[in-house]
N, C-alpha and C positions, 0 to 999 in steps of 0.2 A: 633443796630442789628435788622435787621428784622424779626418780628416773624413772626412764624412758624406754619403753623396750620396741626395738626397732621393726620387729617381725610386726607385732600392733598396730605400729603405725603405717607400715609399710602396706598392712592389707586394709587399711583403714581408707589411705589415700586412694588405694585401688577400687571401693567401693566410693568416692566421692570424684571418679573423673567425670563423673558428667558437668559436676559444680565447677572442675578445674579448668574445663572447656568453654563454658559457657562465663566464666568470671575472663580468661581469657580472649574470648570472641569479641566481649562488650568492651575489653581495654582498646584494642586492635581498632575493633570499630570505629570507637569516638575519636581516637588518634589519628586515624585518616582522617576521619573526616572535619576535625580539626585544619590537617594538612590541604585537602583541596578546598573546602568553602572558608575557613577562617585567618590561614596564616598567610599575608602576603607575601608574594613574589619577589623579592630582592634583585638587582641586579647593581653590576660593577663594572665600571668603565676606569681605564688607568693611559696616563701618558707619563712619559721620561724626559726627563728634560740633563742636558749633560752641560756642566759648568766647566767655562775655560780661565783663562788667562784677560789682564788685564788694558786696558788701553796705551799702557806703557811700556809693558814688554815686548820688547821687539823678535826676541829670541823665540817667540812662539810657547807653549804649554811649559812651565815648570816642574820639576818636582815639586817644588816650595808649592804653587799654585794648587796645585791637586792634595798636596798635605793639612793646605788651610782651607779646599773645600771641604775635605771630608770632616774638620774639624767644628763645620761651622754648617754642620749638617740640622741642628735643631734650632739654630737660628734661620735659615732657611725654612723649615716650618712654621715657624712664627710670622713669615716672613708670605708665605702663600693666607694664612689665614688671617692675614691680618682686616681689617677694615679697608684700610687703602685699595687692596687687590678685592676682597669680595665685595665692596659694593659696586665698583666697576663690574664685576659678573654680572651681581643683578641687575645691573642695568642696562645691560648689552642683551642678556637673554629675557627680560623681561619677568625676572622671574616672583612667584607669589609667595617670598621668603623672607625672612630676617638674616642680617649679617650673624644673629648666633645660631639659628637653624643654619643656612647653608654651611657656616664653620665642623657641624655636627656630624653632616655628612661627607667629609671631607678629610683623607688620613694624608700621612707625607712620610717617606723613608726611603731612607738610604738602598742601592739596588749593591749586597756582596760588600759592603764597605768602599763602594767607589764614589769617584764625583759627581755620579747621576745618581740624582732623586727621581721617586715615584710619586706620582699624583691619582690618588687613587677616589675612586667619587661612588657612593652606595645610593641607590634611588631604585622607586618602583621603577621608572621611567625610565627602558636602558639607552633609549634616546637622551632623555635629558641629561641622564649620567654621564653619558660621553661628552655632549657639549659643556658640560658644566667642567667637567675635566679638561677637555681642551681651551677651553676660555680663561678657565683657570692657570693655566701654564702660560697663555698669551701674556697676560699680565704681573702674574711673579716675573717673566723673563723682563717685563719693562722697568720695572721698581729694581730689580738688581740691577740693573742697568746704571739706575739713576743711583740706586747709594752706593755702591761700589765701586761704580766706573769700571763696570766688564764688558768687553765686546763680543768676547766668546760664550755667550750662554746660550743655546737653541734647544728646540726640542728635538730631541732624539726619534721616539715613536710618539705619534699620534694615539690618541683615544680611538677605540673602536667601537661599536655597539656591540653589547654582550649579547648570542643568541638563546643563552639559558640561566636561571635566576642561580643565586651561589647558595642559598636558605631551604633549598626543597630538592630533595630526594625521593620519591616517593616508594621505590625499592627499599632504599637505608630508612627512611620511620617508618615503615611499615615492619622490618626486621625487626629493630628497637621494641615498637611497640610491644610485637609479639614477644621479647624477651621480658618486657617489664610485666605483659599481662602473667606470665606465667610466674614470673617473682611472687606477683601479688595472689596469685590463686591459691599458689602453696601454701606464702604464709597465710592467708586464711583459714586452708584446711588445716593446718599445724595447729593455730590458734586453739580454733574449736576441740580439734581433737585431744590438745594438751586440758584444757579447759573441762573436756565432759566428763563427767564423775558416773557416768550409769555404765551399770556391767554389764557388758554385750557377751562372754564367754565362759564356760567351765571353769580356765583357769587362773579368771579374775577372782570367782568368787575363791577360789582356793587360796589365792595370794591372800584373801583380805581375810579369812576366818581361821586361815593355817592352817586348815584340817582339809583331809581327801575328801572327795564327793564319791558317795556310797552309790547314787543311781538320778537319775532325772524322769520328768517326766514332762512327757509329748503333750503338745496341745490340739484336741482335736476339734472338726467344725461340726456340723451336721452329717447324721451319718456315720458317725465316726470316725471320718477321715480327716487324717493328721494333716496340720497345719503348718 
């Protein structure tokens, strides 16, 4: 590999900032504008729903209980997304979906390792998100109901309407952007400049013929004034 002599490149980049600006300006740019005309708006709506104890325990919450909710925490996911519960969604909200799209938009987790799960719902629509979240818990709480035989299952929090999308920043990509335009401007000018074989200076030609230069001579225009 050919070395590289740093001061070379270093004045090299200094005569190509205007490439570096302008290769950066164009990345910055499109990435916005990416951001406001092309990339939709996300938004997330979540409720909790807190699982108790059964219709036979008199005693009220167990430990035992709260041991075999937490353990039966990804069965309860299966348990929100199944068919049974999502097509009763859509059919309460009306919605213009498949049981595998609304599944799609649709997470479940555990909130710190406790008995409450999170129902958490992604859509353009931070209206619909919510209702699709809260409709959603209406009905897991009824299906646990029925195959468990639990009477303490409720929801905890309600879904809210989200007032800003979770996908856009326009501060933070607009940062990014400008960190990755400048990635790619360097390595550009690096490229090129690693790349170009013509001698720009006295002491290239010296490197390459190994002998001292005796004198140069000036290029002049009309007039005889140097160029």
């Amino acid at each position: 590999m050919e070395e590289i002599d740093l001061k070379e490149l270093f004045i090299y980049i200094k005569n190509k900032i205007g490439l570096l600006i302008i290769i950066t300006f164009g990345i910055t740019l499109i990435g916005s504008l990416y951001g406001l005309l092309i990339q939709k708006p996300m938004f997330n709506s979540y409720t909790t729903v807190v699982l108790g104890g059964t219709e036979s325990s008199n005693t009220g919450i167990t430990q035992n209980d709260i041991n075999i909710n937490k353990n039966l925490v990804d069965t309860y996911a299966e348990i929100v997304k199944s068919r049974s519960v999502l097509d009763k969604v859509i059919d309460e909200l009306k919605l213009d979906m498949t049981y595998n799209q609304l599944g799609k938009i649709i997470s479940v987790s555990a909130l710190n390792d406790t008995e409450i799960i999170k129902i958490t719902v992604d859509n353009e629509d931070a209206i619909l998100a919510k209702n699709i979240a809260n409709s959603t818990a209406k009905f897991f709480i009824v299906e646990v109901k029925s195959l468990y035989n639990m009477d303490n299952v409720n929801v905890l929090d309600e879904a809210i309407v989200s007032d800003s999308p979770y996908n856009v920043n326009v501060l933070k990509q607009t940062l990014i952007y400008v960190l990755i335009g400048l990635v790619v401007a360097f390595g550009v000018v690096f490229i090129v400049f690693y790349f170009d074989r013509t001698i720009k200076t006295v002491e290239q030609v010296e490197q390459k013929i190994k002998l001292p230069i005796l004198g140069t001579v000036q290029k002049s225009g009309k007039g005889g004034s140097k160029k």
